[in-house]
C-alpha positions in Angstrom: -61.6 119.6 200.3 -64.0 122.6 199.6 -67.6 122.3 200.5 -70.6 124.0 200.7 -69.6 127.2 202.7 -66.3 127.5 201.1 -68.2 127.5 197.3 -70.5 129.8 198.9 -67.8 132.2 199.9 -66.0 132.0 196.5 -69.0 132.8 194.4 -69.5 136.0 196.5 -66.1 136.8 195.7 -66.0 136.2 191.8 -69.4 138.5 192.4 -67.6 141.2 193.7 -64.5 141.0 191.4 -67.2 141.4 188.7 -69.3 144.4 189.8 -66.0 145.8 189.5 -63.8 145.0 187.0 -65.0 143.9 183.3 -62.6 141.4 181.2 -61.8 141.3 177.8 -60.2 138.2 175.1 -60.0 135.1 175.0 -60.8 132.8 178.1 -57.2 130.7 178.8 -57.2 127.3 179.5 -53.8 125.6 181.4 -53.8 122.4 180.7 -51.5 119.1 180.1 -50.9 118.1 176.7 -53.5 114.6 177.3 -56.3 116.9 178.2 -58.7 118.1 175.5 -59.8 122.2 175.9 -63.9 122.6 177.1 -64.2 126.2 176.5 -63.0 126.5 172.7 -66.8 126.8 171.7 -67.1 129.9 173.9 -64.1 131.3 173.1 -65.5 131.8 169.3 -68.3 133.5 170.0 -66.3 135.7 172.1 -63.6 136.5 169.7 -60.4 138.0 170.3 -61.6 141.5 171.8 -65.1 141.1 173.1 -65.6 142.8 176.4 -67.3 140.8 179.0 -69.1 140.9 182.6 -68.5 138.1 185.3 -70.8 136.9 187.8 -71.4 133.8 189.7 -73.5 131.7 192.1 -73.4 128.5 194.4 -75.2 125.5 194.8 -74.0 122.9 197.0 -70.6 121.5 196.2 -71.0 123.4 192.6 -70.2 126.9 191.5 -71.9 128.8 188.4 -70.0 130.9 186.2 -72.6 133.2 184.5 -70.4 135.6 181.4 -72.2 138.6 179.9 -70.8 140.2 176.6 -70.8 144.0 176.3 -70.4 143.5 172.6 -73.0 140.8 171.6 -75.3 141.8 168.6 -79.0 141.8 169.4 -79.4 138.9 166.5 -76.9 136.3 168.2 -78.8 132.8 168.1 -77.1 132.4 171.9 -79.3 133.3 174.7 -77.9 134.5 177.9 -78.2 131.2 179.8 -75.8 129.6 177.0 -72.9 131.6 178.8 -72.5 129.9 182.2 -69.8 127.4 183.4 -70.0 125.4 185.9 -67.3 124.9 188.3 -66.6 121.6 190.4 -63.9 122.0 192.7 -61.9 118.8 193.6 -59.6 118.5 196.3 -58.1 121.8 196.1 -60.0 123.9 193.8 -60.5 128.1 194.5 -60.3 131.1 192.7 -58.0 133.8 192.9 -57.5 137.4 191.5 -53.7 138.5 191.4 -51.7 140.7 188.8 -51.4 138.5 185.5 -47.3 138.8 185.8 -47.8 137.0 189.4 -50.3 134.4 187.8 -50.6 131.3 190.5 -48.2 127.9 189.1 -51.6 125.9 189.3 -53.9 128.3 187.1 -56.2 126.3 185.3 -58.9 128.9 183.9 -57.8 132.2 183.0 -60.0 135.1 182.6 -57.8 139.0 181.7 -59.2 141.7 183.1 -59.5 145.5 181.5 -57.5 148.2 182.9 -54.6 148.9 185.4 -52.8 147.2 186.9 -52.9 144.4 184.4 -55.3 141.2 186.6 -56.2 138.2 186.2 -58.9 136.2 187.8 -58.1 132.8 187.6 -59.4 129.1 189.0 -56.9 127.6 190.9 -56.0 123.7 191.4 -52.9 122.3 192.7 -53.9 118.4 192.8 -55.9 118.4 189.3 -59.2 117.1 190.6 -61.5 120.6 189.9 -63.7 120.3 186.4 -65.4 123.0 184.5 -68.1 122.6 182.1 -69.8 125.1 179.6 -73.2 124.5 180.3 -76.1 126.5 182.8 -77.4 123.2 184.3 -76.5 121.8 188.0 -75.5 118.4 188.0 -78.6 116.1 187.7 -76.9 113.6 190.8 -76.9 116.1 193.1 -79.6 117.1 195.5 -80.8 120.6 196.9 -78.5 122.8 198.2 -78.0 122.8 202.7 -77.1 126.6 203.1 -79.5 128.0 200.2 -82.4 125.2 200.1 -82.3 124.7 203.5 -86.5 123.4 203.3 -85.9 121.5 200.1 -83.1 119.7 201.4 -85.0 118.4 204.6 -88.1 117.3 202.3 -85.9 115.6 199.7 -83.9 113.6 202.7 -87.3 112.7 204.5 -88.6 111.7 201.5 -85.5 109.7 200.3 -85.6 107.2 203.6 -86.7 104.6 201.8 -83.8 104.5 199.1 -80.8 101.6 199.9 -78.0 104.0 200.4 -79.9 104.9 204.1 -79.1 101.2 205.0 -75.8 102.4 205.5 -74.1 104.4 208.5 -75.2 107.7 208.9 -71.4 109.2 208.8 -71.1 107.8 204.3 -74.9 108.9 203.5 -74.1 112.5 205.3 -70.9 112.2 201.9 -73.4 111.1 199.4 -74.0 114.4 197.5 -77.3 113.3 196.1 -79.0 113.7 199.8 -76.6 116.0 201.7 -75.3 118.0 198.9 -72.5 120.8 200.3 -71.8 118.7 203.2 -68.0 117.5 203.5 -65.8 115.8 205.9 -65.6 118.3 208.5 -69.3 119.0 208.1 -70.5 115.7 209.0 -68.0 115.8 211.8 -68.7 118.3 213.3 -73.0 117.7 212.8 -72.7 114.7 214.7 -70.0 115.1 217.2 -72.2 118.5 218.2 -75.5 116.1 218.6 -73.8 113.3 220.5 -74.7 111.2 217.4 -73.0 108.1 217.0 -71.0 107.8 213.4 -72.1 104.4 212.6 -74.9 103.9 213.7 -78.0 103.1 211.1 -79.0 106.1 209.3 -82.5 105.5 208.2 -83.2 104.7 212.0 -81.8 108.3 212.6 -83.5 110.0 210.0 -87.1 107.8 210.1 -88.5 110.3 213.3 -87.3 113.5 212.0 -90.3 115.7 211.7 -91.6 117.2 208.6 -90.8 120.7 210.1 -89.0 121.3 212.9 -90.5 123.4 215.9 -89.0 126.8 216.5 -86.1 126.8 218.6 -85.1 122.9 218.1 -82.5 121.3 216.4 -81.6 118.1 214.4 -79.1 116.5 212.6 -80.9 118.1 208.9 -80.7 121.7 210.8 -77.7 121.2 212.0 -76.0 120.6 208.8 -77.4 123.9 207.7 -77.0 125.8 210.8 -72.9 124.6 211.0 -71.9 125.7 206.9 -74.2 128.9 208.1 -71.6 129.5 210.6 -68.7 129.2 208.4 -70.1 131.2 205.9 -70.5 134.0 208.9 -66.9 133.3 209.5 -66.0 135.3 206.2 -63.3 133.1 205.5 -64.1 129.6 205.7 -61.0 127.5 205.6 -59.3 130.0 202.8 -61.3 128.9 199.9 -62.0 131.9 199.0 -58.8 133.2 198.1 -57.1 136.3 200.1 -59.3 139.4 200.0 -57.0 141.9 201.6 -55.1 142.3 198.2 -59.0 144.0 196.4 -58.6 146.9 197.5 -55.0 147.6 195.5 -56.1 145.7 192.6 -60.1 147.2 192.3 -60.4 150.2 191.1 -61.6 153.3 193.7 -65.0 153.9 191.5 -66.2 150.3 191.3 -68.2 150.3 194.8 -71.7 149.6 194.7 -73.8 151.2 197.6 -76.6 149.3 197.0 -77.6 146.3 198.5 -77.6 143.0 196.0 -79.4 139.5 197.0 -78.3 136.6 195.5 -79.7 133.4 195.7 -82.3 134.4 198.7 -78.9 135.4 200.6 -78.9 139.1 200.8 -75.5 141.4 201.1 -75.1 144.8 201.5 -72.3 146.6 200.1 -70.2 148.6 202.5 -68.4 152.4 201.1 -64.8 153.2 201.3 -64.9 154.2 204.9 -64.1 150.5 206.1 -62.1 148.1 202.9 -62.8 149.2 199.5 -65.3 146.9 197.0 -67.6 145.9 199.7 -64.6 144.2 202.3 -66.4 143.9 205.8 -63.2 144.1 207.4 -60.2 147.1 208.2 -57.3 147.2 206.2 -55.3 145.2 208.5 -51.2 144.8 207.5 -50.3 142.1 204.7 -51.0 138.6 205.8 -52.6 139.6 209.3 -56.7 139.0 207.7 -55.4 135.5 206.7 -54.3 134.2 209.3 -57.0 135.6 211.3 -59.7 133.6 208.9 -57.9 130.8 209.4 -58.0 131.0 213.6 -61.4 131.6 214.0 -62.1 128.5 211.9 -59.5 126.7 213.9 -61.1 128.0 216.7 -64.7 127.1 215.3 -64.2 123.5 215.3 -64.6 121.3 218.0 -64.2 117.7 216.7 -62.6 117.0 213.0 -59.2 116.7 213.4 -58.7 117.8 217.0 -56.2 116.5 219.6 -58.1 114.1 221.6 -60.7 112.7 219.5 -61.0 109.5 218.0 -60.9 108.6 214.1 -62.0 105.6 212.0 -61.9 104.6 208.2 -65.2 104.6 207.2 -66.6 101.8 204.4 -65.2 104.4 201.8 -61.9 105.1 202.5 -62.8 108.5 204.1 -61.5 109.3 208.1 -64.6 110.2 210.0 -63.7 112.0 213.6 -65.7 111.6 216.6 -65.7 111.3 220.6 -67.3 108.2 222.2 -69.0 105.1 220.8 -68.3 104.8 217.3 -72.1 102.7 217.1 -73.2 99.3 215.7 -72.2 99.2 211.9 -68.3 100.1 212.8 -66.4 98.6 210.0 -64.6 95.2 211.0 -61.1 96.5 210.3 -61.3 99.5 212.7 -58.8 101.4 210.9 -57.9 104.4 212.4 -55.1 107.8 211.4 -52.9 109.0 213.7 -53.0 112.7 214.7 -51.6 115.7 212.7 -48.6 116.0 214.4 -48.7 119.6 213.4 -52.5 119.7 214.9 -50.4 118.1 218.1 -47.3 120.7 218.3 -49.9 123.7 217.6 -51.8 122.3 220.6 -49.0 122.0 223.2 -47.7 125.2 221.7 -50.9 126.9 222.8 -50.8 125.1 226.0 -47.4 125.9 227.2 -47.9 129.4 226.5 -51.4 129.9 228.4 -49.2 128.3 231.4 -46.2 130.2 231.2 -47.5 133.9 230.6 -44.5 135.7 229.6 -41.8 134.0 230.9 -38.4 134.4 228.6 -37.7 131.5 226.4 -34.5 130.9 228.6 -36.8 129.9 231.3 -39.6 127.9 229.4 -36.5 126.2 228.0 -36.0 124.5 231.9 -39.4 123.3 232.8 -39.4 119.6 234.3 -39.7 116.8 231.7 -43.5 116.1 230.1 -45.6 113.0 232.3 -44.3 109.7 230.6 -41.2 111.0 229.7 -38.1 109.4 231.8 -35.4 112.4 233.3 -32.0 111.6 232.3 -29.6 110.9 235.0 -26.6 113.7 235.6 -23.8 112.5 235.6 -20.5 113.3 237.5 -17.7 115.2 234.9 -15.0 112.9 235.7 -17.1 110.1 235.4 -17.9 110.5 231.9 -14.3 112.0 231.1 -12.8 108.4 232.2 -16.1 106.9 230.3 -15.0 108.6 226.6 -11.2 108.5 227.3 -11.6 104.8 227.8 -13.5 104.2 224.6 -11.1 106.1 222.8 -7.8 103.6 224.5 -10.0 100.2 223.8 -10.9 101.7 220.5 -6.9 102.5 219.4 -6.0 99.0 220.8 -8.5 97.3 219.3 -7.7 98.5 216.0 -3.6 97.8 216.4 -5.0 94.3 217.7 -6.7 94.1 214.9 -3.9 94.8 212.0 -1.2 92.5 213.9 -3.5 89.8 213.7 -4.1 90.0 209.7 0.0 90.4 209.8 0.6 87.0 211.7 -2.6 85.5 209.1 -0.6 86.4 206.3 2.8 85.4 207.5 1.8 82.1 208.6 -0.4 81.3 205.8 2.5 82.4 203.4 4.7 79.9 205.2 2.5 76.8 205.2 2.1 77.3 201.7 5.8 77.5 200.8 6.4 74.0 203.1 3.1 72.6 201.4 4.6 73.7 197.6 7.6 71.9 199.0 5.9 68.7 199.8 4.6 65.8 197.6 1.5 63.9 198.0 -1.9 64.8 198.4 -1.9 63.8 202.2 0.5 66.0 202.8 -1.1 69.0 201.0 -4.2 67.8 203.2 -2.2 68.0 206.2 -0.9 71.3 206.0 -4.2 73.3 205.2 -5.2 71.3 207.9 -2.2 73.2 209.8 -3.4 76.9 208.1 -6.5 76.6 209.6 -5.9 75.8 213.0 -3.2 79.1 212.8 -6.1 80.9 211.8 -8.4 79.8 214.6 -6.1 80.3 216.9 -5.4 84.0 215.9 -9.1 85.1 215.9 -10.2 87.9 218.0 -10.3 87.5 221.9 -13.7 86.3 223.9 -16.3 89.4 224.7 -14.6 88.3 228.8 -11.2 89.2 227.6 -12.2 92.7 225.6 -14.3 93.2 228.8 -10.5 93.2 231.7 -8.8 94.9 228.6 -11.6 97.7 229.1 -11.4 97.7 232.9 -7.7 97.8 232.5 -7.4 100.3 230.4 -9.7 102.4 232.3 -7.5 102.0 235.3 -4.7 103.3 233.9 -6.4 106.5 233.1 -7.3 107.7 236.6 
């Protein structure tokens, strides 16, 4: 699930897909036929060929849309603030700026760009949980912001210690977005596996000695939350939220560079020329695909607990897997429910490990290494031994099966004849008598004891070497 850093990194890049491109029409909305449209009230004051300006913000787990029209006369009743929507990502919300003829399956909001090639920026969200809303307001249940409002966010907590949801264990108050809003499963995680804090343990007796302000060169679980999405955000790519950047420089055009710096939010950027990636990209042009998976190691490489081989994990009070390493403290739910490990996380691990063992030994040899710890070594067998072994199945098998239909024969012969004598017969006593005589036949012809398949095998066997 996005969180703070990764909104953070996707309004810098609807920024810089703005400052460079403007958009024109209607605003699209994707959506399944049981789902009313939000934006039809923008889209008329648009019209059908208005030009427009994007930009955008973060706060938290919510992004801010802002739209300006090139068009708009000076006497329009709608002030500038009227143009914003705000963005709430779900499970697997991001935004995305491709070619509109290579438009992504899951493209919910749709906004056409002006010029060549033909573009389309476009919100993106596979599972359906991301919401937009035309309106310039935050969300009024959410609290400040822990990468941009990093001294509000401390005051507000400190001063919230006395509210009932800090009865509860510090690991589902760090969730509630009222108190700790940006922070996300592999935030808290990682907060409190890097302090050695317990997940459950009380989290108003965390909280309650916290100072005020904290001395220069200290730390806490508050500082840590915003020095950790800090760190992702100086990452550049979060865990992909963002959307691939290495495809700007094709679809921006050459003269849209800015070479001034811009500051948003109290977070200020600078603007790099051509010399390194076109339209401000910090990186080199790198080959297709090589800056994504790059992003996506160092973050790999960045965390320490969530969802690493090794460490423990427990289903908190609401539903949601918390990691951690040692004592899981006092308020552990009674269940203890726990989810295995990724067993891709697992097979990327041992990868990694046999690899940093072997150096560069050929595959042919990696392929022969002695059998993992735990793990019992078959037995090798003698060639002739296991010849006999599967020709002698093969025999019992064949006279097994010809044992098999000669029986059924001698069933149906028999039982044909003791019905013709009983036909034959009068008297129910008689009739008695010989069904009395069919079944016996029959028991006697069932298969042989598992002793007497057991000499046929050793027999047969025999006969083969």
């Amino acid at each position: 699930m996005p969180e703070g850093p990764e909104l953070h990194l996707s309004s810098r890049f609807v920024k810089k897909v703005g400052d460079a491109r403007q958009f024109a029409g209607k605003i699209l909305e994707r959506l399944p036929a049981n789902r009313a449209p939000r934006l039809d009230d923008l889209n008329s004051r648009l019209g059908a060929a208005a030009r427009y300006t994007i930009t955008s913000w973060s706060r938290g787990k919510e992004l801010m849309l802002a739209i300006k029209p090139l068009d708009l006369p000076e006497t329009s009743k709608y002030r500038p603030e009227e143009w914003s929507i705000r963005f709430n990502f779900g499970m697997t919300g991001c935004f995305k700026f491709t070619r509109t003829d290579e438009l992504p399956k899951h493209a919910k909001v749709c906004f056409t760009a002006v010029g060549e090639p033909a573009c389309t920026l476009s919100f993106v969200d596979m599972r359906g949980f991301g919401r937009w809303t035309p309106t310039s307001d935050w969300s009024d249940n959410r609290g400040p912001c822990i990468l941009q409002e990093r001294d509000l966010f401390r005051a507000h907590v400190l001063a919230s210690l006395e509210a009932s949801p800090f009865s509860k264990p510090i690991c589902e108050v760090m969730l509630d977005q009222r108190y700790f809003n940006g922070v996300g499963n592999y935030l808290r995680a990682e907060a409190l596996h890097r302090l050695g804090v317990a997940p459950f343990a009380r989290a108003r007796d965390l909280l309650a000695s916290l100072p005020e302000r904290l001395e220069p060169g200290r730390s806490d679980l508050l500082h840590m939350c915003h020095q950790l999405a800090a760190e992702v955000v100086a990452l550049g790519g979060g865990r992909r939220y963002d959307v691939p950047l290495d495809v700007l420089h094709e679809l921006l055009p050459r003269d849209g560079v800015k070479e001034e710096g811009v500051e948003q939010n109290g977070l200020k950027k600078e603007v790099k020329r051509e010399s390194a990636v076109q339209n401000g990209l910090n990186k080199e042009v790198k080959e297709e695909g090589d800056e994504g998976k790059e992003e996506v190691d160092a973050f790999e490489e960045w965390l320490q607990c969530y969802y690493q081989p090794g460490m423990k994990n427990l289903v908190d009070h609401q539903g949601r897997t918390v990691w951690f390493a040692g004592s899981p403290g006092p308020m552990v739910p009674k269940a203890r429910k726990q989810r295995h490990e990724s067993s891709k996380k697992a097979d990327k691990q041992s990868v990694k490990s046999e690899s940093s063992d072997e150096g560069s030994s050929p595959p042919e040899k990696r392929a022969k290494r002695a059998p993992r710890r735990g793990t019992k070594a078959e037995p090798v067998e003698d060639q002739a031994v296991t010849d006999r072994r599967v020709s002698s199945r093969g025999t019992a098998g064949k006279e097994s099966a010809e044992r098999t239909v000669k029986v059924k024969n001698e069933i149906s012969r028999k039982t044909s004849t003791a019905s013709n004598k009983a036909a034959g017969r009068k008297g129910a006593g008689k009739s008695t008598k010989s069904r009395s005589a069919v079944v016996a036949v029959l028991q006697k012809t069932e298969r042989p004891s598992p002793g007497q398949r057991r000499s046929k095998r050793i027999s047969a066997a025999a006969r083969q070497t």
